[in-house]
C-alpha positions as CSV (number, residue, x, y, z in Angstrom):
1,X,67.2,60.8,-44.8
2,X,67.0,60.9,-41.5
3,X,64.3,64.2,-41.6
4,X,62.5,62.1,-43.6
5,X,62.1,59.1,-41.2
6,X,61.0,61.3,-38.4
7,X,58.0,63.1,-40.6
8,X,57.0,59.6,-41.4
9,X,56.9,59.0,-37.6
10,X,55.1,62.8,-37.0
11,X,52.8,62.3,-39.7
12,X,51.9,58.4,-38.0
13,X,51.7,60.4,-34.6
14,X,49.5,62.9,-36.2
15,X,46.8,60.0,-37.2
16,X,46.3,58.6,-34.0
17,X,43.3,60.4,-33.4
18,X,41.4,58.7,-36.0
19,X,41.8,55.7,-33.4
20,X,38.9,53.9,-31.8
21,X,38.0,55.7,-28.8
22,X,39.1,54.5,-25.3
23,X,42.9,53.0,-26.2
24,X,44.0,55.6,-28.7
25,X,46.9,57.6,-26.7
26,X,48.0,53.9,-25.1
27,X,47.9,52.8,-29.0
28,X,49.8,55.8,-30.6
29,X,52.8,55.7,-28.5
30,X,53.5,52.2,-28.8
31,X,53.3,52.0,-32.3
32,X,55.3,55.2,-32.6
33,X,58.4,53.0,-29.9
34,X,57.7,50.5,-32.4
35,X,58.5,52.8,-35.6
36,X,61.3,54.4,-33.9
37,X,63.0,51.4,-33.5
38,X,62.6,50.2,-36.6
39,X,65.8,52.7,-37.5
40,X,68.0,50.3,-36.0
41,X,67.0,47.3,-38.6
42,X,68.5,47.0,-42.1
43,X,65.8,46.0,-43.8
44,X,66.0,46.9,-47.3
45,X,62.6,45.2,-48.2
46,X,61.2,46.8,-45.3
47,X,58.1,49.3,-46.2
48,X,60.1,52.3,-44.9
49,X,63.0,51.5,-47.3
50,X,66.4,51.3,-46.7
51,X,68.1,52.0,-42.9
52,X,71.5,52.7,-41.4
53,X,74.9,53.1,-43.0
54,X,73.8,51.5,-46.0
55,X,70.8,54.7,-46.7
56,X,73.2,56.3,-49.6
57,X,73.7,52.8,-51.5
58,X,70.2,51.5,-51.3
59,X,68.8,54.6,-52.0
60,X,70.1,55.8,-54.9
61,X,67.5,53.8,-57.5
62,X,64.9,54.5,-55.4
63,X,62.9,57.7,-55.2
64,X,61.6,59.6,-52.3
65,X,59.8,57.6,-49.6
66,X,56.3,59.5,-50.0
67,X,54.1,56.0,-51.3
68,X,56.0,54.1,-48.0
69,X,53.5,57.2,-45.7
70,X,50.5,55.4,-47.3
71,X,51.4,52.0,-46.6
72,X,52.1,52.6,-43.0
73,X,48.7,54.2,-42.3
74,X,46.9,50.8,-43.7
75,X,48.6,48.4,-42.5
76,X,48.2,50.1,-38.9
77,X,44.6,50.0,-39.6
78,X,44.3,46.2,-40.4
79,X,46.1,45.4,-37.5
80,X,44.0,47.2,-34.8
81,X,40.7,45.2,-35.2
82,X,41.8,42.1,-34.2
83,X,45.2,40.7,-32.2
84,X,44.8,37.4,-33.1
85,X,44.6,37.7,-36.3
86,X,47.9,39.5,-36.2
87,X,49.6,36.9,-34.4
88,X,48.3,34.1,-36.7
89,X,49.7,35.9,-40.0
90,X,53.4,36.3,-37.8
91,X,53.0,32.7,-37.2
92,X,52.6,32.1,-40.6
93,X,55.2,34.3,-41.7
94,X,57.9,32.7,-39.6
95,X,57.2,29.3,-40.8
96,X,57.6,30.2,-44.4
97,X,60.8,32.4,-43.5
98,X,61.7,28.9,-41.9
99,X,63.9,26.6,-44.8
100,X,63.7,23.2,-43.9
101,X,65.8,21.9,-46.9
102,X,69.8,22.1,-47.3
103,X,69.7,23.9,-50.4
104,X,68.9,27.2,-49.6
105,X,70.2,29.1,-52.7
106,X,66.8,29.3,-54.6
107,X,64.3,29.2,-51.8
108,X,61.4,30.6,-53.1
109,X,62.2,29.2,-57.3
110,X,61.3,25.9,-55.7
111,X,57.7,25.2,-55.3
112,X,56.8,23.7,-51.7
113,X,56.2,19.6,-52.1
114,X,54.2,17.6,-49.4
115,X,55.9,14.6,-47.9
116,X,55.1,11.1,-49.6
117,X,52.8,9.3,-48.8
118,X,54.0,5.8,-46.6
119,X,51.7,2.9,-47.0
120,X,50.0,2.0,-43.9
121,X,51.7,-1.2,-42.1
122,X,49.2,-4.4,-41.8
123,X,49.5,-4.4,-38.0
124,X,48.8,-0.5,-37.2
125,X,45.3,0.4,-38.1
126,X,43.0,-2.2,-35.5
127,X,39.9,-1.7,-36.9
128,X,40.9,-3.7,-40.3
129,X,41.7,-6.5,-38.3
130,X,38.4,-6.2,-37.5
131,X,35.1,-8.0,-39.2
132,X,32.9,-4.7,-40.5
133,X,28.8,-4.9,-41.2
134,X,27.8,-3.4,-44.4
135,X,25.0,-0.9,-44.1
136,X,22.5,-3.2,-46.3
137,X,23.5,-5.7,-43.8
138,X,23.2,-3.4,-40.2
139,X,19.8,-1.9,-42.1
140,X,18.6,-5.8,-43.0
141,X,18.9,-8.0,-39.9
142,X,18.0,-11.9,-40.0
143,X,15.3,-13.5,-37.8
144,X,15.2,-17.2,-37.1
145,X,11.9,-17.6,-35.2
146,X,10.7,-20.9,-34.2
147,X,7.4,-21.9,-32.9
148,X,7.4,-25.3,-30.7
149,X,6.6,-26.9,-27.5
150,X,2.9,-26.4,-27.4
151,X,1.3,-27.8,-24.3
152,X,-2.1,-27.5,-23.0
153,X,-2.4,-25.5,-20.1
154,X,-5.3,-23.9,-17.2
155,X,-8.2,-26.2,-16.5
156,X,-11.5,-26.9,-17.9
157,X,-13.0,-23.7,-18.0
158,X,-10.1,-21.6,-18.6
159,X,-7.9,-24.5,-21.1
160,X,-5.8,-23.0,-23.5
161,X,-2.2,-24.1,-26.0
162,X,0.5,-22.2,-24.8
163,X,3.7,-22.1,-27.5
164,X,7.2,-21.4,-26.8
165,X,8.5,-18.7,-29.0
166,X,12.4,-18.9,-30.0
167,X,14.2,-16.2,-32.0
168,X,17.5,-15.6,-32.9
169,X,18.7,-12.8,-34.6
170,X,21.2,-10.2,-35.4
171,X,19.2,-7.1,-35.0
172,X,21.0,-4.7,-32.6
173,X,18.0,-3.0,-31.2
174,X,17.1,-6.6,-28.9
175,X,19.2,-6.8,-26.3
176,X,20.3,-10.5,-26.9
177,X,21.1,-12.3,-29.7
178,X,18.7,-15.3,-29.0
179,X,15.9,-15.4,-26.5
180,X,12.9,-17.1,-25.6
181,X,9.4,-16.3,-24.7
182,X,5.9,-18.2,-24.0
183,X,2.8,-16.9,-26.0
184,X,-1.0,-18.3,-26.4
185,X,-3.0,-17.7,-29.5
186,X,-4.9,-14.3,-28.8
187,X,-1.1,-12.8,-28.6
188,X,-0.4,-14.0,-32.3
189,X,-4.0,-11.9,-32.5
190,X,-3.4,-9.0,-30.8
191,X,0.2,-8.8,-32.8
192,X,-2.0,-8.9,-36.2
193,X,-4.1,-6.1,-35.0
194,X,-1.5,-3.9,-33.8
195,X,1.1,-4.3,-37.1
196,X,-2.3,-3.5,-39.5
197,X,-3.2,-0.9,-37.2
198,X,0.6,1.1,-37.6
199,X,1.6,0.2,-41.0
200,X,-1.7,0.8,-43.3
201,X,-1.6,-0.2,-46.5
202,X,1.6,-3.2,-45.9
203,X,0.1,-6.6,-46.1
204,X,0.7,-8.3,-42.9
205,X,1.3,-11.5,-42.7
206,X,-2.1,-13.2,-41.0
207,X,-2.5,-16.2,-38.2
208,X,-4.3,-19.1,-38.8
209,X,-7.9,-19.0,-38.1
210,X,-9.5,-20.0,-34.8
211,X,-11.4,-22.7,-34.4
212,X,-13.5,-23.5,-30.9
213,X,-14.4,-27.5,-32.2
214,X,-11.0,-30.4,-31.9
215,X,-8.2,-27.4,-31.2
216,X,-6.7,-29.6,-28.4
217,X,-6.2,-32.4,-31.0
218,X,-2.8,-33.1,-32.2
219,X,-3.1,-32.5,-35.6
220,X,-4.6,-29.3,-35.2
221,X,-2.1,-28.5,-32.6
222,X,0.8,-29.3,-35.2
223,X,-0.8,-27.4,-38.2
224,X,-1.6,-24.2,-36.3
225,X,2.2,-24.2,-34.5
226,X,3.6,-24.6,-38.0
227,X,1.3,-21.7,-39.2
228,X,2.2,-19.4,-36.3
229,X,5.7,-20.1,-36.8
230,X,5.4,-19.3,-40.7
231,X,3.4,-16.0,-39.7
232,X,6.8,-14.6,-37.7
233,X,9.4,-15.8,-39.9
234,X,7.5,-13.5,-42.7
235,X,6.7,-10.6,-40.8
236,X,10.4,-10.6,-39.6
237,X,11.6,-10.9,-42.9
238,X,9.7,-7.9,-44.0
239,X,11.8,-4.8,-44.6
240,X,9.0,-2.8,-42.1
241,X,7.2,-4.5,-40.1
242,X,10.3,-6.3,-38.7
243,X,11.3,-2.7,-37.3
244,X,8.3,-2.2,-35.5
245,X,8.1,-1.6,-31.5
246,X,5.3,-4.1,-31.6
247,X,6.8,-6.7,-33.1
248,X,10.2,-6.3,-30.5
249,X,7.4,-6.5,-27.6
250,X,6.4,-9.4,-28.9
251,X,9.4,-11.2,-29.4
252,X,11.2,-9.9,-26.3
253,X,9.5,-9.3,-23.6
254,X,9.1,-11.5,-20.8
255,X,5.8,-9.6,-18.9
256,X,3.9,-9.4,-21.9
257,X,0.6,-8.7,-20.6
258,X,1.8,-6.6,-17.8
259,X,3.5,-4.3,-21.0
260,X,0.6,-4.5,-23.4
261,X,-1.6,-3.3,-20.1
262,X,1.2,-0.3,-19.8
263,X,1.0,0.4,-23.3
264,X,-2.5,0.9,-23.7
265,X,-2.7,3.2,-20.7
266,X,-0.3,5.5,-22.4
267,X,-1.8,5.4,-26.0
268,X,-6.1,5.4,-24.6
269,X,-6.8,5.2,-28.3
270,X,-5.0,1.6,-28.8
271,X,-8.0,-0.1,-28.6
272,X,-10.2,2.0,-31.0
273,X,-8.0,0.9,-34.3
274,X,-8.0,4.1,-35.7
275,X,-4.3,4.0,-36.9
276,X,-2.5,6.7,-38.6
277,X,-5.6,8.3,-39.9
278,X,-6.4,9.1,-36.1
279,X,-3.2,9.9,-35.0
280,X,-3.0,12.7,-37.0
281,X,-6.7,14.0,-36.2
282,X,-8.1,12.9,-39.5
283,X,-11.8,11.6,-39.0
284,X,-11.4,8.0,-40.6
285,X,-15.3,7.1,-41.7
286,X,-16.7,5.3,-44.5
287,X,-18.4,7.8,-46.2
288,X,-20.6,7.3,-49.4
289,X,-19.6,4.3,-51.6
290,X,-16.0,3.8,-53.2
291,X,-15.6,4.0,-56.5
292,X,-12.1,3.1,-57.9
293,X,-10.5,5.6,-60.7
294,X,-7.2,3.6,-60.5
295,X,-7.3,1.1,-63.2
296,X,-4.5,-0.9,-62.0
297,X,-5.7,-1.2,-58.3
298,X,-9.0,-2.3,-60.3
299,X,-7.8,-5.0,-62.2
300,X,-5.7,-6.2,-59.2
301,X,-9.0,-6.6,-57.4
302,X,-11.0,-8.6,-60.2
303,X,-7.6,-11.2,-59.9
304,X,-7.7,-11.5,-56.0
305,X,-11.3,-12.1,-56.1
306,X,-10.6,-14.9,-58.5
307,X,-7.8,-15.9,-57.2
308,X,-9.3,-16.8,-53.7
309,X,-12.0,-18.6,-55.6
310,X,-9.8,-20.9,-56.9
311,X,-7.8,-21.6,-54.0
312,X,-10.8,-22.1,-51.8
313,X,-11.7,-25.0,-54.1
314,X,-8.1,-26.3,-54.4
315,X,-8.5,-26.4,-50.8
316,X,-11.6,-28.5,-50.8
317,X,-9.6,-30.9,-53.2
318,X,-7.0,-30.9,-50.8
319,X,-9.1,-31.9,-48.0
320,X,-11.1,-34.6,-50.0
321,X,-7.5,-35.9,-50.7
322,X,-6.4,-35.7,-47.0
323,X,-9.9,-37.2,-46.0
324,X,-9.0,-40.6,-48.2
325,X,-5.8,-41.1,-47.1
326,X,-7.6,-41.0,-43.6
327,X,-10.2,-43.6,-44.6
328,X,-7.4,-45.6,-46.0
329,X,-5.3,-45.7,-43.4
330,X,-8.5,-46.7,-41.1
331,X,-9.8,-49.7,-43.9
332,X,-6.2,-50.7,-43.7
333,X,-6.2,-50.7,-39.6
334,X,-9.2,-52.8,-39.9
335,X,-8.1,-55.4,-42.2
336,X,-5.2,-55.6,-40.2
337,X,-7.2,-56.9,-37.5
338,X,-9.0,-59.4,-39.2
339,X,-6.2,-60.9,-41.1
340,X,-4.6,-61.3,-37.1
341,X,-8.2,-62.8,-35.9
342,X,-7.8,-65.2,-38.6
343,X,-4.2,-66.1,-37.9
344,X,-5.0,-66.9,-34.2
345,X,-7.7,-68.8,-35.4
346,X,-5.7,-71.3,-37.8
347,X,-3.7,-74.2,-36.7
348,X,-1.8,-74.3,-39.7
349,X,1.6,-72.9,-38.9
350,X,1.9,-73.0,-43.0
351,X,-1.0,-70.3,-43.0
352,X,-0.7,-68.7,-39.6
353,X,2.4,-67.3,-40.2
354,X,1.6,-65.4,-43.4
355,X,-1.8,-64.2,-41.8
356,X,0.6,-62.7,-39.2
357,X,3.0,-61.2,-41.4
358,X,0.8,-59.8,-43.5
359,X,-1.3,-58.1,-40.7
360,X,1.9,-56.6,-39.6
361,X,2.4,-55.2,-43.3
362,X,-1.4,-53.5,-43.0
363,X,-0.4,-51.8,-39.8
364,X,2.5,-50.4,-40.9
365,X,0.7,-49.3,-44.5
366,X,-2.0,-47.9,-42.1
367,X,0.8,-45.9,-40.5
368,X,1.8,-44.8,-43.9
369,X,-1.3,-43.4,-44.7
370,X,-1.7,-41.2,-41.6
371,X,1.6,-39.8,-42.0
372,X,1.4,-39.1,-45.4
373,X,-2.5,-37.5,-44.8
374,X,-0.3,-35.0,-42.3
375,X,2.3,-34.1,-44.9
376,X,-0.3,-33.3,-47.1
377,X,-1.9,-30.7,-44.7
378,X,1.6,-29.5,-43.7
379,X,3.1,-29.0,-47.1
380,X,0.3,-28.2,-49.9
381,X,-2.7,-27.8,-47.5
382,X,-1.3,-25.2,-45.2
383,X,0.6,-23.0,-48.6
384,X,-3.1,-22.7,-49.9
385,X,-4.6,-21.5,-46.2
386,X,-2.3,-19.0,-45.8
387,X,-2.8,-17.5,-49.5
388,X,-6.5,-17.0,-48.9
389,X,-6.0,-15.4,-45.8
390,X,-3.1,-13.6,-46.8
391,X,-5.6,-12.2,-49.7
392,X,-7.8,-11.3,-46.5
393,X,-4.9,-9.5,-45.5
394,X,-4.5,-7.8,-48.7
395,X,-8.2,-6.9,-49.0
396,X,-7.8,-4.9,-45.4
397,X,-5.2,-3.2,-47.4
398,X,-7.5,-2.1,-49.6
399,X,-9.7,-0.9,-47.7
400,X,-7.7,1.0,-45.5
401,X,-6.9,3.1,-48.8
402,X,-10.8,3.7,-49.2
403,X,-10.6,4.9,-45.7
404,X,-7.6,7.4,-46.8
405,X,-9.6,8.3,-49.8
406,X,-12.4,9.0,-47.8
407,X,-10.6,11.1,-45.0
408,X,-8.9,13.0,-48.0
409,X,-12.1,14.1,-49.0
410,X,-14.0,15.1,-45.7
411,X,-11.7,16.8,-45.4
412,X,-11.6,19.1,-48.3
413,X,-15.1,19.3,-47.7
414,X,-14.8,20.6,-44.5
415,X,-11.9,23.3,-46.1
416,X,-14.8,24.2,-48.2
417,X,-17.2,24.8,-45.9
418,X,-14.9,26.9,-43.6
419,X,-13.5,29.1,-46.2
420,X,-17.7,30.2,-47.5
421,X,-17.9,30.9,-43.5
422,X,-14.8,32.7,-43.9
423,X,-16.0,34.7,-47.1
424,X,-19.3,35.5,-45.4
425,X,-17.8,37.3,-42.5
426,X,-15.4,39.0,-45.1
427,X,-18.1,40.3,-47.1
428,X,-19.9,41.7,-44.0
429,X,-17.2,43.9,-42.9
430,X,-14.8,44.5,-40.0
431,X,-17.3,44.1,-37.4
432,X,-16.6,40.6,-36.3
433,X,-12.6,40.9,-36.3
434,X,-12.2,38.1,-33.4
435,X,-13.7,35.6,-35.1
436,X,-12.4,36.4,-38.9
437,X,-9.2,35.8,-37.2
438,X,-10.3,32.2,-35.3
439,X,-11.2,31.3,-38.8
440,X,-8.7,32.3,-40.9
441,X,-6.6,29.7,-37.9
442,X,-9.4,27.1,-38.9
443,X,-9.2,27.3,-42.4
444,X,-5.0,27.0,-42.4
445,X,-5.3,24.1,-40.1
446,X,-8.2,22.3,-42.5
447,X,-5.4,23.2,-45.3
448,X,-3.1,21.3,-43.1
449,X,-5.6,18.3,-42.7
450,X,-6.2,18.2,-46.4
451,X,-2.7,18.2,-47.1
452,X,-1.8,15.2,-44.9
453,X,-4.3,13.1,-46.1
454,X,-3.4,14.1,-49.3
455,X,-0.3,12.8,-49.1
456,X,-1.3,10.0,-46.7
457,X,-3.5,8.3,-50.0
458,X,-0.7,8.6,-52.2
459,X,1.9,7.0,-50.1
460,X,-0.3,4.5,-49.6
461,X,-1.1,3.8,-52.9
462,X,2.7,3.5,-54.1
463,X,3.2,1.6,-51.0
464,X,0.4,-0.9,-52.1
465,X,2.0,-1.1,-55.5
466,X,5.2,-2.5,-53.8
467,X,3.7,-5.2,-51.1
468,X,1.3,-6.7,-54.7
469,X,4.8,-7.0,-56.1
470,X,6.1,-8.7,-53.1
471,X,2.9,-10.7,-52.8
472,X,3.5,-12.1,-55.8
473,X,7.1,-13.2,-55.9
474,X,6.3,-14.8,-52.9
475,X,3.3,-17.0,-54.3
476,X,5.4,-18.2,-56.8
477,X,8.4,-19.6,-54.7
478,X,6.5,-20.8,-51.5
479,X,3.9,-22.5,-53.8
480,X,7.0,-23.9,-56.4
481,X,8.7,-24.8,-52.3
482,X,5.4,-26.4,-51.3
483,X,4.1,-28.9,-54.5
484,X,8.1,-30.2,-54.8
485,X,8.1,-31.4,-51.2
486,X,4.6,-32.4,-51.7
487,X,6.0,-34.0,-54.6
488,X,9.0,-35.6,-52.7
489,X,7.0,-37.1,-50.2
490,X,4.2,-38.6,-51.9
491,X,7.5,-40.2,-53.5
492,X,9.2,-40.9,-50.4
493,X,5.9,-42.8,-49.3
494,X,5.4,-44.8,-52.6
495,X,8.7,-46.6,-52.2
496,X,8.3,-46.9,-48.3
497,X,4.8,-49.2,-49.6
498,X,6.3,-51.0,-52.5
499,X,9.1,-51.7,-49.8
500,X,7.0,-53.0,-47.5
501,X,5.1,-55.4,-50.2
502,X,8.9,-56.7,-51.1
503,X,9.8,-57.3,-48.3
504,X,6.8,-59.1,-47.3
505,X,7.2,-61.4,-50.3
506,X,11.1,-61.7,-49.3
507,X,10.0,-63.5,-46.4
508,X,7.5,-65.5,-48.1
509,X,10.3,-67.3,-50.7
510,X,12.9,-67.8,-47.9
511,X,9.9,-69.6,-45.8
512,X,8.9,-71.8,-48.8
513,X,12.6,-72.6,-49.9
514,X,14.0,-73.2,-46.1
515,X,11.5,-75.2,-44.4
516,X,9.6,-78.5,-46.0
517,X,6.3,-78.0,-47.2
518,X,3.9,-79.4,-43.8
519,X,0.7,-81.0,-45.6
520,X,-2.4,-81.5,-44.2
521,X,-2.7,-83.8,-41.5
522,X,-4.3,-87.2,-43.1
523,X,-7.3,-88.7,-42.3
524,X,-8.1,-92.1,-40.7
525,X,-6.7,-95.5,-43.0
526,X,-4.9,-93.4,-45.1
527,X,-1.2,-93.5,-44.8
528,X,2.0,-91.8,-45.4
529,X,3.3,-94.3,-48.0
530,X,-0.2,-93.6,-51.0
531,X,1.3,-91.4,-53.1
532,X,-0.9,-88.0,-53.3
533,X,-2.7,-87.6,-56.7
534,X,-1.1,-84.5,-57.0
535,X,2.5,-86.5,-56.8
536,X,1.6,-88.5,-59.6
537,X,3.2,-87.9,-63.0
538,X,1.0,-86.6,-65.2
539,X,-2.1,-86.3,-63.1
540,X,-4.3,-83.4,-64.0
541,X,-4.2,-82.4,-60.4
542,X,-2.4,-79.3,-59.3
543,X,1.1,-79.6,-57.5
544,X,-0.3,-77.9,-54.6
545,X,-4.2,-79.4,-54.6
546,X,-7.6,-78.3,-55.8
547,X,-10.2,-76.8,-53.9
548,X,-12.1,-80.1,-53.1
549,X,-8.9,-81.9,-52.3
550,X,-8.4,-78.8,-49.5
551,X,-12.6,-79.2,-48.5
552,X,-11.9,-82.8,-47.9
553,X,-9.1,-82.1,-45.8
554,X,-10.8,-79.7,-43.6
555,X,-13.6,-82.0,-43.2
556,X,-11.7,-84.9,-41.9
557,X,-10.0,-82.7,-39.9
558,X,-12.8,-81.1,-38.3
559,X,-14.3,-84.8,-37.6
560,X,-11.7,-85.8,-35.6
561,X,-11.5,-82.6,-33.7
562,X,-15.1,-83.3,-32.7
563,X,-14.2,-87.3,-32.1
């Protein structure tokens, strides 16, 4: 057995020349120590069988150790490419020998069973403690924007409204939650511009118009800062434009015309509007007239068109309204001051006192009127100005597509017209090599071109598609939002008026049921003690005189005021 061993060892000597070169003879006679020793082991699962003084009883149902030869020579193999592999696989091999449970008479029956499981204590984990943001919520942040404080500013030549811009929000690209900034009008312009200009075919949200005649007055003042401040609140609540850089300049920054100033020496094309189309080298021209294929996009066309109509002249209705309330509220001021003219006038405290009172009444429904002629503009009146320009808004939209459908199309024009150059050269031979090749680069970058804008006109079509929808749910619930508190305070003002009137007539009863009634002062040799006719029983004569009774009075009074 022994003769055996050591021709397994010669013939693993023997095969060390089939080694890599450079560390064979260091290799061979380690591995041969390393088999050598192995004679010392009883191993009798071992891949040179069984050793020692137990050779004759392990080997008698075994055969000769010849297939032992051929596993030694592979595994030898294996292990020479790479150490630590080696030395993961005895790793391995001495944790599994490892039994970490008591019962160790069936080791390997058993099949290996993970711990359980513990449940995971309330106070461990931190972070649950902690209050999470949803993704829709992190991707969706709220904007509370408020417009206020406008105050006229610079002097005559150079007079404008300056309006303090408040936002709060939870957006984590600002740097604070709530900030305030100071803008003038031709910002809320230049905001506009710069939102159509990077998101084409989104409806931006527009300012109010400008107007050169009245803007200092106070009513102007109030509807245009309530417009501005509906303009932000909708462009921050829109899922893109509210994560636009311009939009955050806006809002944020405290030097704004020092960074606009930056901005446009960076980007020299800023002030040429040319968009997306021109940023990515598409020429962006009207070309020949547009004629629309689409017919959806067509019929949505025919309804905005009408629909502005219609708004326009609810807008006229609204004004005439507005206008009335105006000329009631000054026929109301002026009656007011004729009923108090008339009161100072008369001596009667019987009628001077209700002359007054109801001159009060005229003032105060004169105040009614103006306040409710504001509430009109600011609830109805300003819902249908923003609509029709809000359509103007849409109708940019539209044509901004025509401009993509136009830039789609000069270009594959111009593909066209380089790949006959291209075909020309082609068909006149190698000769002009150089330039075949600059055109074969012209043509793949007019496929590129074509491509873009390609894509560029659909995207903005399904994107157009989307803002109508939007543009639509919206109409309904900020016009539904604007007639009910229209609604509410044409209400609201109604019993303010028949307040006032009962009142009024309130004070009238307790006057004529707490005081005695002061007649007329009598006239000469008529005395207290005649009964009045009108205290006669039965007389015909009213309780409270007829007209002549009341001319005779005044007569007699007037005589002895000139006596």
């Amino acid at each position: 057995m022994r003769i055996a061993i050591r021709e397994v060892n010669r013939n693993f000597v023997s095969s060390a020349p089939r080694s890599p070169a450079g560390r064979g003879p260091r290799t061979v006679k380690r591995y041969g120590t390393q088999s050598t020793r192995l004679e010392a082991v009883d191993d009798a699962l071992g891949p040179l069988g069984p050793l020692g003084d137990n050779a004759s009883a392990a080997s008698e149902p075994q055969g000769p150790p010849v297939p032992p030869q051929k596993e030694e020579t592979a595994p030898s193999r294996q292990l020479r490419p790479s150490t630590a592999s080696s030395q993961t696989s005895t790793v391995r091999s001495m944790m599994d020998s490892v039994n970490l449970n008591d019962d160790t008479e069936e080791p390997s029956l058993k099949p290996r069973v993970p711990p359980p499981v513990q449940p995971p204590s309330s106070d461990s984990p931190r972070r649950q403690t902690q209050p999470s943001v949803s993704v829709e919520q992190a991707a969706k942040p709220t904007f509370d924007i408020t417009v206020g404080d406008a105050h006229k500013v610079g002097d005559l030549t150079s007079s404008h409204t300056v309006y303090s811009v408040r936002t709060k929000t939870t957006s984590k690209a600002y740097h604070n939650p709530e900030f305030t900034v100071s803008r003038r009008y031709r910002d809320f312009l230049w905001l506009y511009t710069q939102l159509h200009n990077n998101n084409p075919g989104v409806v931006v949200p527009p300012p109010p118009e400008k107007q050169a005649v009245g803007r200092f007055d106070s009513e102007f003042v109030e509807s245009r800062r309530a417009a501005l401040e509906r303009m932000l609140n909708k462009v921050a609540a829109h899922p893109i434009l509210q994560h636009d850089g311009d939009l955050k300049l806006f809002l944020e920054s405290e030097a704004f015309n020092v960074d606009v100033k930056h901005k446009e020496r960076k980007e020299p094309n800023l002030g040429e509007s040319k968009g997306m189309l021109g940023s990515l080298g598409i020429n962006v021209g009207s070309g020949a007239k547009f004629v629309e294929h689409d017919d959806w996009f067509h019929d949505r066309k025919i309804y905005l068109d009408a629909l502005e109509n219609q708004l326009k002249a609810l807008l006229k209705a609204t004004d005439t309204v507005v206008a009335q309330r105006k000329s009631l509220a000054e026929a109301a001021g002026e009656f007011s001051a004729s009923l108090h003219s008339l009161a100072t006038v008369e001596l009667s405290p019987s009628l001077s006192a209700p002359l007054e009172g109801l001159s009060d009444v005229q003032l105060r429904i004169r105040e009614l009127y103006d306040r409710q002629a504001q509430q009109d503009v600011l609830t109805l009146g300003i819902v249908i100005d923003e609509y029709i320009r809000l359509i103007g808004s849409v109708k940019t939209a539209f044509t901004q597509r025509q401009k993509a459908y136009h830039s789609w199309h000069s270009a594959e024009s111009e593909l066209q017209k380089r790949k006959n150059t291209q075909d020309k050269l082609m068909r006149q031979g190698r000769s002009q090599q150089d330039r075949l090749n600059q055109l074969g680069a012209d043509v793949a970058d007019a496929e590129r071109k074509v491509h873009q804008a390609r894509l560029l006109f659909e995207d903005m079509g399904r994107l157009m598609r989307a803002e109508l929808d939007r543009f639509e749910r919206e109409k309904v619930e900020d016009f539904k939002s604007g007639v009910e508190t229209y609604l509410e305070s044409a209400v609201e003002a109604q019993k303010e008026l028949i307040e006032l009137w009962e009142t009024y007539l309130m004070q009238l009863d307790a006057e004529d049921d707490g005081a005695p009634p002061l007649g007329p002062k009598l006239p000469a040799g008529v005395t207290a003690d005649e009964p009045s006719p009108a205290a006669v029983p039965g007389s015909d004569v009213p309780e409270r005189g007829s007209s002549e009774t009341a001319a005779q009075t005044a007569a007699a009074t007037t005589a002895e005021l000139e006596e």
